[in-house]
C-alpha positions in Angstrom: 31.9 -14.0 -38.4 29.6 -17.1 -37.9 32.2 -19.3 -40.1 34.8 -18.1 -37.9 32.8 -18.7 -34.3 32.3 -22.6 -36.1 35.9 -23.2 -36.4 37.0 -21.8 -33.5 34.4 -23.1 -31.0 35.6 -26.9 -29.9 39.3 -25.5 -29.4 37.8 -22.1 -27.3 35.3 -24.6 -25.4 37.9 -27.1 -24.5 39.8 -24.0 -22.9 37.2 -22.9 -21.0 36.6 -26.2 -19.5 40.2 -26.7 -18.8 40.4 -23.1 -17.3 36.8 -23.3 -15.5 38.0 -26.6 -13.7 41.3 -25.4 -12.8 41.1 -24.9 -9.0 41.8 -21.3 -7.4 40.5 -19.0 -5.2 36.8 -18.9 -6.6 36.6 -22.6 -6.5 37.6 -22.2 -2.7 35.8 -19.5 -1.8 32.7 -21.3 -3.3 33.0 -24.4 -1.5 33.4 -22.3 1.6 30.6 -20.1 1.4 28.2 -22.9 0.3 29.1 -25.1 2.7 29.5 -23.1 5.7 26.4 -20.8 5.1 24.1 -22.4 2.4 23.0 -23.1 -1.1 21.9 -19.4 -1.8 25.3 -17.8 -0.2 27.4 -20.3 -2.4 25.3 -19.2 -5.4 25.5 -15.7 -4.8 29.4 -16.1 -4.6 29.7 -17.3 -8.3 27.1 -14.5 -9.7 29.9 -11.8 -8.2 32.7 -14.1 -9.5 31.2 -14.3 -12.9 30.7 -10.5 -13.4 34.3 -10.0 -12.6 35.3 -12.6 -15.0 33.0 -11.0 -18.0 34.2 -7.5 -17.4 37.8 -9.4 -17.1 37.4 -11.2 -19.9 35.9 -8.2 -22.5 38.6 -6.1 -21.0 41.7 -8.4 -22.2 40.1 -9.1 -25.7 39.7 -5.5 -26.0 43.5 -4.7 -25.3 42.4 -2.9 -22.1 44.6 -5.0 -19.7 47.6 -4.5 -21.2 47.9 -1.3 -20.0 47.6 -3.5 -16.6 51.2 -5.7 -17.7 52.7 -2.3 -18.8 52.3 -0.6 -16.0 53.9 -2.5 -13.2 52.8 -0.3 -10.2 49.3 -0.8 -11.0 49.7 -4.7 -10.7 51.5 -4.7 -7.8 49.1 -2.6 -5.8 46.0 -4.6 -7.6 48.5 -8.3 -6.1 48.8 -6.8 -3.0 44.9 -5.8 -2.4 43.7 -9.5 -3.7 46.5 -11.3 -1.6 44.9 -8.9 1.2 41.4 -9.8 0.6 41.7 -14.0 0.0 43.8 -13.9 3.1 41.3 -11.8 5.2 38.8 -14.3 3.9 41.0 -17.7 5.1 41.5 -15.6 8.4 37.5 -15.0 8.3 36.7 -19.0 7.7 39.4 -19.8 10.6 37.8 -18.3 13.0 34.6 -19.3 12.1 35.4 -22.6 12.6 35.9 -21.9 16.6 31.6 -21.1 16.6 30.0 -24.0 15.4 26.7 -22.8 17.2 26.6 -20.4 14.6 25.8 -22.6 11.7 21.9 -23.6 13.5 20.9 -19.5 14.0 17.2 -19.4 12.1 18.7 -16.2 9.9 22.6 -16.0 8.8 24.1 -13.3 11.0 25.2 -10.2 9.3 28.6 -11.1 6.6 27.1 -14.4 6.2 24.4 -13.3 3.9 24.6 -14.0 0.2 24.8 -10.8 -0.4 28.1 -10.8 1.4 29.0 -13.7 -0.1 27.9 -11.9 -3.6 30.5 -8.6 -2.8 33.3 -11.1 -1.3 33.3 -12.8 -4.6 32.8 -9.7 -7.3 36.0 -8.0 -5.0 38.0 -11.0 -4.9 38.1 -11.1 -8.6 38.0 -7.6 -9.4 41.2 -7.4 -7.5 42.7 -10.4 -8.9 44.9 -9.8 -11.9 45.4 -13.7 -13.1 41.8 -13.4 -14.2 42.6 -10.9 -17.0 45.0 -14.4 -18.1 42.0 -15.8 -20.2 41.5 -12.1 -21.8 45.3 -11.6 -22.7 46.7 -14.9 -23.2 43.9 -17.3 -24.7 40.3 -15.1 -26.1 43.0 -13.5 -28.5 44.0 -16.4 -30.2 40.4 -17.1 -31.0 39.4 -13.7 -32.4 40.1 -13.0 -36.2 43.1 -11.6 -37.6 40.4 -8.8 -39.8 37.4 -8.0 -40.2 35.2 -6.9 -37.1 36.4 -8.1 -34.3 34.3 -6.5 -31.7 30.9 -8.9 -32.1 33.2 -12.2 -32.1 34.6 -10.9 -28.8 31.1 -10.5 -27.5 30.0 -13.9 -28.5 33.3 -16.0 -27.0 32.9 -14.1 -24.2 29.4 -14.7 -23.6 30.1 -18.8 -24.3 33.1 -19.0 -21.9 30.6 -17.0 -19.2 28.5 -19.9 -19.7 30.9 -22.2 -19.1 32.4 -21.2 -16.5 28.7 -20.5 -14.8 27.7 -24.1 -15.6 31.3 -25.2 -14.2 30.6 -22.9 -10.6 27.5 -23.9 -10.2 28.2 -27.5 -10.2 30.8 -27.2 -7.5 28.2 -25.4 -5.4 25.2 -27.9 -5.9 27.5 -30.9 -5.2 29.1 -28.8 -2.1 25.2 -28.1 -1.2 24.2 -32.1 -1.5 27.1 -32.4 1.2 26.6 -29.7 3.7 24.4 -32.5 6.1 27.7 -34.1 6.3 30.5 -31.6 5.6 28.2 -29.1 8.6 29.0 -31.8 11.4 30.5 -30.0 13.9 33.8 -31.9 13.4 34.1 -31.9 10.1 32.7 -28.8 9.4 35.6 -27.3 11.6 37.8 -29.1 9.8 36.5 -27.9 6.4 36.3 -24.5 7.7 40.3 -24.6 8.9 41.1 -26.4 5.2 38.9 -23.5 3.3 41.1 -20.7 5.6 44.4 -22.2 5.2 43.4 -22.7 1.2 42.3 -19.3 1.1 45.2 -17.7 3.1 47.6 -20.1 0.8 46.7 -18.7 -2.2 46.8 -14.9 -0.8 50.6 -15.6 0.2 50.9 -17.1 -3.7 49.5 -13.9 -5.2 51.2 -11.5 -2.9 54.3 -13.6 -4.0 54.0 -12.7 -7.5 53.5 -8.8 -6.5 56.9 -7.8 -7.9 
């Protein structure tokens, strides 16, 4: 198993990079959340995003979400709900952007929290069926052909969890080192508007594919 992890590992870590840096709607939401209500909000966003990308990702390797491309219903209706949800989110920053008073209130007013930021990220993903991609497309071809394949899957997945961590948190520190800028009231409305119409953008793309 440890042989097999060695000559697997620079191809399966060049993957998750690519894949970790590939924008979409975690990078957005992210962005929007650490920007518009702080460091700890955009870091409680990725902690929800990255137990939706686990459970994603163990559930491809295993075989799970297959039964998710067989049956069609099921991935419509799971489409549908995340194109719901990302652009209820880009309605969300929008309108947010109309109250920039809101942004110099002593305590974060109530869905502004990370923990709302935390549920906002771990439903966005869990209703997102292009996440299970990385479990049905690419862990496979990194898992061996015999022997046990259960611990392997366990350790890739832990590896690209930490990738992808490293990769989100990043995007949040750097979006963090901006906010005295990007929370200007003018730019900070025009952030907010760009974060919506991102947001909303990529809904209409994944309610696109519901069919």
């Amino acid at each position: 198993m440890v042989a097999h992890i060695l000559d697997v590992l620079p191809a399966f870590l060049l993957a998750c990079v690519i894949l970790a840096a590939l924008p979409g709607p975690a990078t957005a939401l992210f962005l929007h959340r650490a920007i518009r209500d702080g460091r700890a909000a955009g870091l409680a966003a990725v902690v929800g995003n990255e137990i939706g990308v686990l459970g994603w990702t163990l559930a491809g390797g295993a075989g799970l979400s297959m039964l998710l491309m067989a049956n069609h219903a099921l991935s419509v209706v799971l489409h549908v709900v995340g194109a719901a949800i990302l652009i209820w989110l880009g309605i969300s920053a929008w309108r947010s952007a109309k109250h920039p008073a809101d942004v110099e209130l002593p305590l974060p007013p109530r869905g502004r929290t990370p923990a709302a930021a935390f549920r906002a990220a771990l439903v966005s993903i869990a209703a997102n069926p292009k996440a299970a991609a990385f479990g049905i497309v690419v862990l496979p071809q990194f898992l061996p052909a015999t022997g046990s394949v259960l611990p392997t899957l366990l350790i890739l997945a832990v590896i690209q969890l930490v990738v992808d961590t490293a990769w989100c948190v990043g995007v949040v520190l750097a979006a963090d080192r901006a906010r005295n800028i990007l929370s200007r009231t003018h730019i900070r409305q025009r952030m907010e508007r760009a974060m919506g119409a991102v947001l909303v953008a990529l809904g209409l793309g994944l309610g696109a594919d519901a069919r």
